[in-house]
C-alpha positions in Angstrom: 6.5 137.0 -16.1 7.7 140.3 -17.3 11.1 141.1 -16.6 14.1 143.2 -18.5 16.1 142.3 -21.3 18.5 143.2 -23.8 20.6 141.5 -26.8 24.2 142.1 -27.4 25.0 143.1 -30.9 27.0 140.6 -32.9 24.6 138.3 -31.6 21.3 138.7 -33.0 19.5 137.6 -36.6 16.3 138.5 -38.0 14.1 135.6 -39.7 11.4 136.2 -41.6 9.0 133.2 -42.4 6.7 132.5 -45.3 5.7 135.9 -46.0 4.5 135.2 -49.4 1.9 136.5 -51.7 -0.7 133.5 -51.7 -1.0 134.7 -48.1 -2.9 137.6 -49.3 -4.1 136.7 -52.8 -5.7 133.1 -52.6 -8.6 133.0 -50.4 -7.8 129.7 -49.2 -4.5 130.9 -47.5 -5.6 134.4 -46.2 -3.8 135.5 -43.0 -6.1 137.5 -41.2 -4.6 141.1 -40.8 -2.0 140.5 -43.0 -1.2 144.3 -44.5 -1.0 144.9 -40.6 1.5 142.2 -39.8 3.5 143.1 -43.1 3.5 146.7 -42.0 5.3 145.4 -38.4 7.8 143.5 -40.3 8.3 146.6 -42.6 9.6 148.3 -39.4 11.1 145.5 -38.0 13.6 145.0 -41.1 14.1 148.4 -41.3 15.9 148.5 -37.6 17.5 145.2 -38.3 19.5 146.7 -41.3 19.9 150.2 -40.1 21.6 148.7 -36.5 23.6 146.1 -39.1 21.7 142.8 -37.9 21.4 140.6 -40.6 18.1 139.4 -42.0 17.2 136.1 -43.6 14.1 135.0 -45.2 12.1 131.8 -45.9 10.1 131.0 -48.5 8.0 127.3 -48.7 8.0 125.7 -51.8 6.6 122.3 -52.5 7.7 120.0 -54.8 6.0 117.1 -54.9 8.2 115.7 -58.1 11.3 115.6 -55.3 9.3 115.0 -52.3 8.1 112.0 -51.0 4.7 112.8 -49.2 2.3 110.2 -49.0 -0.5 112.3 -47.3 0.1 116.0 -48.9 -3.1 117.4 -50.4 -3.1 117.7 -54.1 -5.5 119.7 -56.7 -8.0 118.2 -59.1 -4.4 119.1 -61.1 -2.0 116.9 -59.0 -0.3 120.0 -58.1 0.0 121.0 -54.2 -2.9 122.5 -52.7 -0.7 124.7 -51.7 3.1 126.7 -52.2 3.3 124.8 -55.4 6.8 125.1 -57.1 4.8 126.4 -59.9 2.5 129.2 -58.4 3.8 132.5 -59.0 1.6 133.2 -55.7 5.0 132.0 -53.6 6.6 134.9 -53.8 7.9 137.5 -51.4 5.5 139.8 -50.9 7.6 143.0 -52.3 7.7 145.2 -49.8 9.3 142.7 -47.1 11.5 141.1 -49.8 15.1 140.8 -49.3 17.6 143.4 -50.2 20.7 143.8 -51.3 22.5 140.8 -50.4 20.0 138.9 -47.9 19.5 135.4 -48.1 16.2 134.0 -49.4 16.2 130.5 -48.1 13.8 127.9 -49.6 12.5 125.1 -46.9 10.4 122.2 -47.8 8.6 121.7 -44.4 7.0 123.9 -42.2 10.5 124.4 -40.1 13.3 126.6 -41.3 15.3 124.3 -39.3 14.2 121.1 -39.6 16.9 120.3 -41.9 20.1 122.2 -43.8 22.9 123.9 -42.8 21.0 126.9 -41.8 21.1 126.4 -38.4 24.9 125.5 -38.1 25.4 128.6 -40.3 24.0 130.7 -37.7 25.7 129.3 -34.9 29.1 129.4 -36.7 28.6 133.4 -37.0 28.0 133.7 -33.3 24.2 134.2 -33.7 22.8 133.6 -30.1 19.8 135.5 -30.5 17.0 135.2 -33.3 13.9 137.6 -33.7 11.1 135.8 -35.3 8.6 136.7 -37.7 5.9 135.4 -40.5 3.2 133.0 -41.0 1.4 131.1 -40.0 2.1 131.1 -36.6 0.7 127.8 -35.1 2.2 126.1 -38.1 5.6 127.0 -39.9 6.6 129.9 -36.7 5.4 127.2 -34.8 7.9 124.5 -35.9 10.2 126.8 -36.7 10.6 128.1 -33.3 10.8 124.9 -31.7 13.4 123.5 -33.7 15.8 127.0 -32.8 15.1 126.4 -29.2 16.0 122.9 -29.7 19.5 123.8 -31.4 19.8 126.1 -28.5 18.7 129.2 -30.0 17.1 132.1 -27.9 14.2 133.4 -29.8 12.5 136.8 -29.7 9.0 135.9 -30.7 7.0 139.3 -32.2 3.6 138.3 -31.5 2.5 141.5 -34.3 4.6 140.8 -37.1 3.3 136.9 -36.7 -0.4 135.6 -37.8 -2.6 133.0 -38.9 -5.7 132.5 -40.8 -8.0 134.1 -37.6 -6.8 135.9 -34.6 -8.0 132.9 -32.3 -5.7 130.3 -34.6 -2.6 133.1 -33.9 -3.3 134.2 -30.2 -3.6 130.6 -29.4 -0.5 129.7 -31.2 1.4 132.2 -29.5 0.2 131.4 -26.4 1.4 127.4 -26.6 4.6 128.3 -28.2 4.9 131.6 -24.8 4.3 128.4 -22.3 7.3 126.6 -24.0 9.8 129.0 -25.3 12.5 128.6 -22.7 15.2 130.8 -22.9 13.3 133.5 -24.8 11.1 136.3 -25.0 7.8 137.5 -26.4 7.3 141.2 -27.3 5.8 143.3 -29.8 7.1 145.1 -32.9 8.1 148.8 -30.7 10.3 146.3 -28.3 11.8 144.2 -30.9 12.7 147.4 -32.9 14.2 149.1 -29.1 16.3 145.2 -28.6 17.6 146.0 -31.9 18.9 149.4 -31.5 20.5 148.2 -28.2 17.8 148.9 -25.8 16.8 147.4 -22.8 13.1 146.1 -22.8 10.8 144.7 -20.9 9.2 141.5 -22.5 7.3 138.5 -21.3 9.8 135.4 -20.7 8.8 132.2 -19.9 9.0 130.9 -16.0 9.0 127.5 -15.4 6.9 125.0 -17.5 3.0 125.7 -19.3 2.7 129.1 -16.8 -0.6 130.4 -19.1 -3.3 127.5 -18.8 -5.7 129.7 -21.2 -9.5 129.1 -22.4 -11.6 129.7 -24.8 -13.1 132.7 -22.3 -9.2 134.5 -21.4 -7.2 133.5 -24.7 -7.3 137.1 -26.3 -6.5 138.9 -22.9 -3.8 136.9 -22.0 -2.3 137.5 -24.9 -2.9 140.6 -24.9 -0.7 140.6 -21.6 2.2 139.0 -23.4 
């Protein structure tokens, strides 16, 4: 359902996942859209700082010398298929990297919250609300999002400033993360940027349990509802 919301100030960070370069320069990991989706989060940081919300940012990096992963795909080098500690290909893209004094947080795993005191951090500072965006979105915003609602987290999901390797792999994943993102809200880039200046908006929130029973035929205009 659609229905009216706002954030109070104080209360609200921006997260910014994965947004780096080998998501737009190695056509294995190419996000579909993605000078679009980096143009939404252009805007979106830019109301985050100028209404003094403050912005963190992820960046995955493997390293399979520290980590023990069993089943992680390796190249004919050894070296991670992909987000290789080595790859100069993992960084922020430049025009949504951090500024100033912004945090760039490195995670291991697909969540930003899996593990590390980011979380606690957050809560500690009175964080209630956190607007989400990045890549991909059934995958790391995925797991990322499900872990803040788990530490009790509302999240703003931005369904334009999120994607994936098609637009069927990210309407999908925004559709099973809309069915189970209790306590939060799913808008697009103009609302999030409104919520952040203060505004109320009207955004799609979750009712009950699995409310959007989606195929293969309504998918895209469902979320196109969102």
């Amino acid at each position: 359902m659609k229905a009216p919301i706002s954030i109070s100030r104080g209360t609200v960070a921006a997260i910014f996942i994965d947004l780096q370069e080998e998501h737009r320069q190695d056509k294995r990991y190419l996000v579909e859209g993605f000078a679009g989706i980096l143009a939404n989060v252009q805007r979106l940081q830019a109301a985050a700082r100028q209404n003094h919300v403050p912005l963190y940012h992820w960046a995955y990096i493997v390293d399979l010398d520290k980590q023990d992963r069993p089943f992680h795909p390796v190249g004919a080098d050894g070296k991670s298929a992909f987000s290789d500690k080595s790859d100069p290909l993992t960084e922020i893209c430049h025009e949504v990297a951090p500024a100033g004094d912004e945090a760039l947080l490195i995670k291991a795993e697909a969540s930003a919250f899996r593990s590390g005191p980011a979380a606690d951090r957050l809560k500690a500072s009175g964080i209630e609300w956190l607007v989400v965006a990045g890549v991909w979105t059934e995958a790391c915003i995925d797991a990322t999002v499900k872990d803040a609602v788990t530490r009790g987290f509302r999240v703003l999901l931005v369904k334009d400033a999120c994607g994936s390797g098609s637009a069927a792999m990210h309407q999908t994943g925004i559709l099973n993360l809309a069915n189970r993102l209790y306590g939060g809200a799913v808008t697009d880039t103009d609302g999030a940027c409104r919520l952040l200046a203060g505004e109320t908006v009207t955004a799609w929130q979750v009712e009950g349990s699995v409310p959007l029973r989606f195929t293969f035929d309504n998918a895209a205009a469902l979320y196109a509802d969102l």
